[in-house]
N, C-alpha and C positions, 0 to 999 in steps of 0.2 A: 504494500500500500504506500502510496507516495506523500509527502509530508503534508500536502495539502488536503488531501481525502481524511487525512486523520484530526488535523482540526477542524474540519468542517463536521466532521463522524462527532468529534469529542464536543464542541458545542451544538451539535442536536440533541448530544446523551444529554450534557446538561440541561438544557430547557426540560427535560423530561423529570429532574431533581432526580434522579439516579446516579447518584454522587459514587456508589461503588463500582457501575460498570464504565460511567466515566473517566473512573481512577486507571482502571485497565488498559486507557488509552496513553498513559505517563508511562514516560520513561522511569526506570528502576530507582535509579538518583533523579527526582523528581525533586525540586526544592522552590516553594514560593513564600518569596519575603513581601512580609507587608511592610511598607516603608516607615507608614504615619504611624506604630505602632512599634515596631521594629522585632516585629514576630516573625519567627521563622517555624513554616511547617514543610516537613523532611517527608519525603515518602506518599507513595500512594493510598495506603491505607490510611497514615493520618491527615491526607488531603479528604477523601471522604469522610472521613467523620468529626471533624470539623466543620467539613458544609451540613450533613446531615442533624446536625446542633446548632445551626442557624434558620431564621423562621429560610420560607421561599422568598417570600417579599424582601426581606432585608438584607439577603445573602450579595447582590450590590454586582451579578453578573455583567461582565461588562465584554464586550464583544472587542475590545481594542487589547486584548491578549496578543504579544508577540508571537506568530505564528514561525518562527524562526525553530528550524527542529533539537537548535541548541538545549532548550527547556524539554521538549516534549520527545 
């Protein structure tokens, strides 16, 4: 699958709040820093459940995710 197909796959998952089949779509060393906060969540599974502990409305998905396959 080509780098583009998977973030366009992995933001469909997410619309769907299926945060662990979403997670599926990260890379192993998956790591996303929240800057204003300066949180760091490591890994796929703690990316899911993290979102899955946020309402749906609040979770703040934002479609301006680097699509660079360096993250993903």
């Amino acid at each position: 699958m080509y780098t583009k197909q998977i973030v366009e796959q992995f933001w469909q998952t997410m619309e769907t709040n299926d945060f662990h089949a979403a997670a599926q779509l990260l890379h192993d060393d998956f790591l996303l820093e929240w800057q204003q906060s300066g949180e760091r969540i490591r890994g796929r599974e703690n990316f899911a459940k993290i979102n899955t502990r946020i309402p749906p409305k609040a979770n703040g998905i934002s479609r301006s995710m680097p699509s660079s396959p360096r993250g993903m």
